[in-house]
C-alpha positions as CSV (number, residue, x, y, z in Angstrom):
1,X,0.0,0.0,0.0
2,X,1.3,3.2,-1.1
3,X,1.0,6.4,0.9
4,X,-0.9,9.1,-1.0
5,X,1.5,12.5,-1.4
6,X,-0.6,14.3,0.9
7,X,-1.3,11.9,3.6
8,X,0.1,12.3,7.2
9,X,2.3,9.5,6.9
10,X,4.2,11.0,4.2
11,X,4.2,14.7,5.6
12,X,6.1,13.0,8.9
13,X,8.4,11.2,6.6
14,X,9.0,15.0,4.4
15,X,9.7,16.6,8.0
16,X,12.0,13.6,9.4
17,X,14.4,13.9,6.3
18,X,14.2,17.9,6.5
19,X,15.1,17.4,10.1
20,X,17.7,15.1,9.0
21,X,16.9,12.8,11.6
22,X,16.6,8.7,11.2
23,X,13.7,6.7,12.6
24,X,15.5,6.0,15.4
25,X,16.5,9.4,16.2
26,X,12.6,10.6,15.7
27,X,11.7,7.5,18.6
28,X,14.0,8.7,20.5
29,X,12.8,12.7,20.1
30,X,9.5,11.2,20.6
31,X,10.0,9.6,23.8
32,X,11.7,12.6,25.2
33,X,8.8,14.6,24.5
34,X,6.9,11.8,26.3
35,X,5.5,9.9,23.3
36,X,6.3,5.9,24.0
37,X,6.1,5.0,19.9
38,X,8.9,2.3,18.5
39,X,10.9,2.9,15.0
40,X,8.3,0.4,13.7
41,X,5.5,2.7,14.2
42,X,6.7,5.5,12.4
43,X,7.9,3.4,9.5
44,X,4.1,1.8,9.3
45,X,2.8,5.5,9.6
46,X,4.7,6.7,7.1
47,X,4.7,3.9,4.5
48,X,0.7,3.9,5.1
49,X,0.4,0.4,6.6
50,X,-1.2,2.3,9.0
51,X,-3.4,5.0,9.7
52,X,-1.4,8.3,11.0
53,X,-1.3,9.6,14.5
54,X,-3.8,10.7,16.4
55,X,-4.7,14.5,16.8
56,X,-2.6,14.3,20.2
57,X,0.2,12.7,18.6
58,X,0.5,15.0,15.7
59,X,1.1,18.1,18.1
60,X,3.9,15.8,19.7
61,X,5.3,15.2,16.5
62,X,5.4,18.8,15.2
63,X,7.3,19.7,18.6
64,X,9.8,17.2,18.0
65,X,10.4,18.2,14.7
66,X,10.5,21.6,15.6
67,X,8.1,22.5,13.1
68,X,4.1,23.8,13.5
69,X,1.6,21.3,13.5
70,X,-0.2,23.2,10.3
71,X,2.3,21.8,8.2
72,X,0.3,18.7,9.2
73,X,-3.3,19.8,7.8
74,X,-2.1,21.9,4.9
């Protein structure tokens, strides 16, 4: 299953790379921002084998990326 251009997965995968972080360095950010997700997670989320983060997730996501969440919904 391919991840359509626009999807969530695929706008966390845009901003990892940007970041120039791995999937294991994202975990990590993730964990220290108190989100318990594994490497396996994010690749699922961004690949589209599964549906994106939550809402609540999201907002985690943006701060550990240091970017704003409406990059997200736009």
């Amino acid at each position: 299953m391919k991840p359509k251009p626009n999807s969530t997965g695929t706008k966390i995968k845009i901003a990892r790379k940007k970041a120039g972080l791995s999937r294991r360095q994202l975990m990590m950010n993730l964990k220290s921002h108190g989100l318990d997700v594994t490497e396996t997670t994010i690749f699922n989320w961004e690949s589209g084998k599964t549906t994106g983060p939550t809402a609540d997730y999201v907002l985690i996501l943006a701060k550990a990326l240091n970017i704003s969440p409406k990059f997200f919904w736009s």
